[in-house]
VOFI-468734 format. One line per 8 residues: number of its first residue (from 1); for each residue x, y, z of C-alpha. Coordinates in Angstrom, 3 decimals, padded with zeros to 6 digits. Last residue first. Example, Ala and Ser with C-alpha at 12.3 -4.5 7.8 and 13.67 -1.06 7.14 Angstrom:
<nodes>
2) 013.670:-001.060:007.140  012.300:-004.500:007.800;
</nodes>
This chain:
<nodes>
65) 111.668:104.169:132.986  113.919:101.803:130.754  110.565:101.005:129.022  109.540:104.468:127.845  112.834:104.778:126.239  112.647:101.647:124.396  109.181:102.808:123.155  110.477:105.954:122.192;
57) 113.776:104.640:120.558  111.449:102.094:118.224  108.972:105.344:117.505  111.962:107.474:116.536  113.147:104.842:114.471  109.628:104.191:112.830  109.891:108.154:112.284  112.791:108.441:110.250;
49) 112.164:105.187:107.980  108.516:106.898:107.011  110.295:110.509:106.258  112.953:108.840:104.191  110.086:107.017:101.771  109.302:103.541:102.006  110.499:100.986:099.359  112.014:098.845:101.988;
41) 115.134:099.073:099.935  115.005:102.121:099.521  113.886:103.123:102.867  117.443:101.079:104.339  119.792:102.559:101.533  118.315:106.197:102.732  118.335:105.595:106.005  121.919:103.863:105.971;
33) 123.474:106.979:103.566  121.779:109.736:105.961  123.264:107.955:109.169  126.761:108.203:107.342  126.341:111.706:106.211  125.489:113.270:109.701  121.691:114.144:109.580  120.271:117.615:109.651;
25) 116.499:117.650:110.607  114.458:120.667:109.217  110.842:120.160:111.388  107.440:120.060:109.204  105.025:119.695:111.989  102.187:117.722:112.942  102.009:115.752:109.391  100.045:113.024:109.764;
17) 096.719:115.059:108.866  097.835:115.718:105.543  099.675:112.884:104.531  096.229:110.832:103.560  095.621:113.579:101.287  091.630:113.821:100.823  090.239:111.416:098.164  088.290:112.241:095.026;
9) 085.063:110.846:093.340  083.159:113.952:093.647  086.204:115.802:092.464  084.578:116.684:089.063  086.091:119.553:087.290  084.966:122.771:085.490  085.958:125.114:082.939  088.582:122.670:081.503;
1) 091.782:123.903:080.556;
</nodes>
């Protein structure tokens, strides 16, 4: 191990501020399979396919006020 290490060119976590909370969400198998088929083949992680949902459902909630 080194005694020292530059992180003058590093970058802070761009997940770190994102993340409000860290909630446990259980998912019935079926809706697990399609988000995970669906962020694979988006190439986006579970997490990211979770919470454009969420979003899409907001906004149509929002407008049914």
């Amino acid at each position: 191990m080194r005694k020292e290490y530059d992180f003058s060119s590093s970058i802070k976590n761009p997940y770190s501020q994102k993340s409000i909370s860290n909630l446990p969400i259980y998912l019935d198998p079926e809706i697990e399979n399609f988000i995970s088929k669906l962020a694979k083949k988006q190439k986006k992680n579970i997490s990211e396919i979770v919470n454009s949902l969420l979003f899409k459902d907001k906004e149509l909630i929002e407008l049914a006020k």
